[in-house]
C-alpha positions as CSV (number, residue, x, y, z in Angstrom):
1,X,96.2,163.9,152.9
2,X,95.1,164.0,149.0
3,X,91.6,165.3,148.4
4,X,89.0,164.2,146.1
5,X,89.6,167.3,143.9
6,X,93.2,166.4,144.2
7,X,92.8,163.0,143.1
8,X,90.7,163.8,140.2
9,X,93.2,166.5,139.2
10,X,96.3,163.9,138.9
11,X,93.5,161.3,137.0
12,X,93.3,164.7,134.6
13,X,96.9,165.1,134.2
14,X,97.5,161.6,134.2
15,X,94.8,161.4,131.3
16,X,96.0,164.5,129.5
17,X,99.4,162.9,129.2
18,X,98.4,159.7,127.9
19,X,96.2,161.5,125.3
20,X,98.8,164.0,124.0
21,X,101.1,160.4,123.7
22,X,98.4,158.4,121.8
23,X,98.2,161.8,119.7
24,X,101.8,161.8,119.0
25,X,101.8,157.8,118.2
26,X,99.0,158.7,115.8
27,X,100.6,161.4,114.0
28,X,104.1,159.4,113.4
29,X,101.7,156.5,112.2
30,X,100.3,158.9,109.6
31,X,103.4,160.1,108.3
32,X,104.3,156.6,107.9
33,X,101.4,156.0,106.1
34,X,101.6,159.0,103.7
35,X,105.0,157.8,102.5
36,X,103.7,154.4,102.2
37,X,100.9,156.0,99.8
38,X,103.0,158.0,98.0
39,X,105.4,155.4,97.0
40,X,102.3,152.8,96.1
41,X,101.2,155.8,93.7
42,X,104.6,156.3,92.4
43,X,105.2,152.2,91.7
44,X,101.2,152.7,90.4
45,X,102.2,155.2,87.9
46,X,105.3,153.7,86.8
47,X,104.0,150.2,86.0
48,X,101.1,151.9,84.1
49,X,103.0,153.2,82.3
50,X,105.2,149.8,81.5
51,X,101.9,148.7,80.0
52,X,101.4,151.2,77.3
């Protein structure tokens, strides 16, 4: 028989597990993003330079 507290324990880990997964979604997202900026400045900086 699962108790209450037992219940609510699993919901915990349960919730715990989806949260450290968002967190790793959202930190390969950001990586992905910080290239993506860094190449935009790059490509920025080059073509501003074309122009003088």
């Amino acid at each position: 028989m699962i108790t209450a507290a037992a219940s609510r324990a699993e919901s915990r880990d349960e919730e715990l597990a989806r949260l450290r997964a968002e967190n790793g979604r959202l930190r390969k997202a950001e990586k992905e993003w910080e290239l993506e900026r860094d190449m935009l400045r790059k490509a920025a900086k080059y073509f501003a330079s074309m122009a003088v």
